[in-house]
C-alpha positions as CSV (number, residue, x, y, z in Angstrom):
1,X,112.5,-82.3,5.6
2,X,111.1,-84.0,8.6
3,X,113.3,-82.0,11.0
4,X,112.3,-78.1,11.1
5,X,114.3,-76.9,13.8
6,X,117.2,-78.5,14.0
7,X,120.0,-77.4,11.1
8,X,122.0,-80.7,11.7
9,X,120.2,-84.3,11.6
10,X,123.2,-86.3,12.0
11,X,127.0,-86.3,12.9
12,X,129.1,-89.6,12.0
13,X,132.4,-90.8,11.5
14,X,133.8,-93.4,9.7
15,X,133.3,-96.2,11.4
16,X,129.4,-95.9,11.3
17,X,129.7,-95.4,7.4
18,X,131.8,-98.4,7.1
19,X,129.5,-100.5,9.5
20,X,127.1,-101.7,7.3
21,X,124.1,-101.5,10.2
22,X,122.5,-98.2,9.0
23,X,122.3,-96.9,5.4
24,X,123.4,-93.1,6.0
25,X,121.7,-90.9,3.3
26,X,124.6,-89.0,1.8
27,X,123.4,-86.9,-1.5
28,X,126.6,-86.5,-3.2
29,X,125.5,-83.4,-5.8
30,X,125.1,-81.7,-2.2
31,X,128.4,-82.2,-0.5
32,X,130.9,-79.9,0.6
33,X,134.2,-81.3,1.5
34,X,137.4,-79.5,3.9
35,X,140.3,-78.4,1.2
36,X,142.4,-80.9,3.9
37,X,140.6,-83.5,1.9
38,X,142.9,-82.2,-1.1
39,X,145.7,-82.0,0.6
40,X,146.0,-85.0,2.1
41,X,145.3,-87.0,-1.1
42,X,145.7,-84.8,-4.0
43,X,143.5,-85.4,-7.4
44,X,141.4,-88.4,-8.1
45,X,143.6,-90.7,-10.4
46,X,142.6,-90.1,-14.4
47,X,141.1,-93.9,-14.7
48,X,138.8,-93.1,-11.5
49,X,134.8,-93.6,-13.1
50,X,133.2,-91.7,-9.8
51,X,134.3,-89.1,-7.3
52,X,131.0,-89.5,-4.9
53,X,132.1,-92.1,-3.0
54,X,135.7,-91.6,-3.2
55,X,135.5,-88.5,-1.6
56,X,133.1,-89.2,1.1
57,X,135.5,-92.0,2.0
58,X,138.5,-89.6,1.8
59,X,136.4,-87.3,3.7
60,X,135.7,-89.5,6.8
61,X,139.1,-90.6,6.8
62,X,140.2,-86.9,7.4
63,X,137.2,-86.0,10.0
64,X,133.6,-86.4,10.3
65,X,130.6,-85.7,8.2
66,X,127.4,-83.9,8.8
67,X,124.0,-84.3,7.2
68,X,122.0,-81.1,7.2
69,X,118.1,-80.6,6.9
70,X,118.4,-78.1,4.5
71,X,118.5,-78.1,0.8
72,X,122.0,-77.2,-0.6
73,X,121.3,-77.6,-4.3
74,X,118.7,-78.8,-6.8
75,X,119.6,-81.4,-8.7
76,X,118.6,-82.8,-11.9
77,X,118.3,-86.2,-12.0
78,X,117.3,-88.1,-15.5
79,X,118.2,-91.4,-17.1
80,X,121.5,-90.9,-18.3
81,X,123.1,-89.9,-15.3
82,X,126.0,-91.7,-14.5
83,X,124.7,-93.1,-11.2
84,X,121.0,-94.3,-13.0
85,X,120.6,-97.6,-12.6
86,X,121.0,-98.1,-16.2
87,X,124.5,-96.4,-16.2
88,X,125.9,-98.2,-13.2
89,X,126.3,-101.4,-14.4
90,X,128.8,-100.2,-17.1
91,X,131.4,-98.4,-14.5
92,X,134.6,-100.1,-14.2
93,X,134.6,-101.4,-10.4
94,X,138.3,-102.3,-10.5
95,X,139.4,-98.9,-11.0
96,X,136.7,-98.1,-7.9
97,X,138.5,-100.1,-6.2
98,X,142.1,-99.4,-7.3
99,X,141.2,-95.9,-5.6
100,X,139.6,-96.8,-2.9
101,X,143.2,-99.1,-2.2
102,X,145.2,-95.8,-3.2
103,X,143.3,-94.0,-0.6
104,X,143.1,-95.9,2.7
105,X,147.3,-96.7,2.0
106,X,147.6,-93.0,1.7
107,X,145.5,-92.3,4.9
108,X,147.4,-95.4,7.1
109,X,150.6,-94.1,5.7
110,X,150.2,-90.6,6.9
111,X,148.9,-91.6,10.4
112,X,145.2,-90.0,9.0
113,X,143.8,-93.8,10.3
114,X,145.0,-96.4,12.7
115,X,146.0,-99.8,12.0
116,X,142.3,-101.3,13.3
117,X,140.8,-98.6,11.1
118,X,142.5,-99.6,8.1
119,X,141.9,-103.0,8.2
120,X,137.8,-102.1,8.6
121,X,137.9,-99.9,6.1
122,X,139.4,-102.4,3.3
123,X,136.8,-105.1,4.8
124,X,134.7,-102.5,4.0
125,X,136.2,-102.0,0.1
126,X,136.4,-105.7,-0.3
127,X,132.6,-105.7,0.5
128,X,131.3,-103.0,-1.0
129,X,132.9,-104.1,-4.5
130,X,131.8,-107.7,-4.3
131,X,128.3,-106.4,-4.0
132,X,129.0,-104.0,-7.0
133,X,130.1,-106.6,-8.4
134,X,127.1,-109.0,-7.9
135,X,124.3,-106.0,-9.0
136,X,126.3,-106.0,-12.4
137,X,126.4,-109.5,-12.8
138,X,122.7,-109.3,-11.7
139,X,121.9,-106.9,-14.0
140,X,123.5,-108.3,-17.1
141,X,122.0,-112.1,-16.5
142,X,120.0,-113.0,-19.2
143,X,117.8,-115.6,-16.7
144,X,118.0,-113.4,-13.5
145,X,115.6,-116.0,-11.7
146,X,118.2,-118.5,-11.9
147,X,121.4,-116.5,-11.4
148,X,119.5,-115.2,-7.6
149,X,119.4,-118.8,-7.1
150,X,122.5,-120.3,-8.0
151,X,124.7,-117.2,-7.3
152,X,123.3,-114.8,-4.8
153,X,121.0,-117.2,-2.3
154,X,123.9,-119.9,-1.3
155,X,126.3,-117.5,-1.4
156,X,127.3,-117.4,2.0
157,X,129.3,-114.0,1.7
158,X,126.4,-112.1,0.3
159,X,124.2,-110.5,3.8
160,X,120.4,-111.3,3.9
161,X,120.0,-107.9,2.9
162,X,121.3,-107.7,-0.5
163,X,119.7,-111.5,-1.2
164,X,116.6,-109.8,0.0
165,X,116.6,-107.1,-2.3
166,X,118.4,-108.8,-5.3
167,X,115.3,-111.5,-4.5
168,X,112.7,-108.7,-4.8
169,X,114.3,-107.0,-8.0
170,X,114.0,-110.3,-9.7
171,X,110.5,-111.3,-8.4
172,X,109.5,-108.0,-9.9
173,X,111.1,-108.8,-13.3
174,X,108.9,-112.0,-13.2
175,X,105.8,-110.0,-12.3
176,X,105.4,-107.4,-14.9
């Protein structure tokens, strides 16, 4: 931790999570969420394939979040994890999504978010699973070289920052 005196690095809501401009580093084995989190939304539906970002979407749209410079647990990270690079590819987006949907309707309808807010933050869905959406495709491309080219660098949509690093991953491919 960079950061010895001060407990708290950062304080955000979630409009700078949903912004897209900075990458806020949000370890989700280490989170500790309100219990008005729960009661606002109640459980995760069954067909849900991840909590982290549900809940630290759920989270923001109750209140703010807080990164601390302190370690809260150890965790054990190996290749079968569900959020390894090898596993991710396999997890149902549309049922990410579905939640996501489920969650921002619940929030707008129970006057948790405004009108503005809700529409950013399903821009923000509709973003975040197209570009889950392109790594998978990415990642299951059997010429990867020519599905950056013809998929991800004239694709308007896609930022310079995904092409960027969809670019790199597949230069490395071609490297090794």
């Amino acid at each position: 931790f960079k950061k010895k005196s001060n407990t708290c690095q950062k304080i955000f809501g979630i409009d700078e999570y949903i912004s897209h401009k900075r990458k806020l580093n949000l370890n989700c084995s280490g989170r500790a969420l309100h219990n008005s989190v729960f009661k606002n939304f109640g459980p995760l539906s069954r067909d849900t394939p991840t909590e982290d970002s549900t809940y630290i979407l759920r989270s923001l749209m109750v209140g703010y979040g807080m990164v601390l410079n302190m370690p809260g647990v150890l965790y054990r990270q190996h290749t079968t994890n569900l959020s390894s690079a090898d596993s991710l590819p396999y997890m149902p987006v549309d049922k990410i999504y579905d939640q996501y949907m489920i969650d921002v309707n619940k929030a707008l309808s129970n006057n948790l978010i405004t009108q503005t807010i809700y529409l950013k933050i399903v821009n923000w869905i509709e973003y975040t699973i197209e570009r889950r959406k392109i790594d998978k495709e990415f990642y299951f491309a059997k010429n990867k070289f020519i599905y950056t080219i013809s998929q991800i660098l004239l694709n308007r949509s896609i930022s310079i920052n995904v092409k960027m690093r969809l670019l790199k991953k597949t230069l490395k491919s071609y490297l090794k």
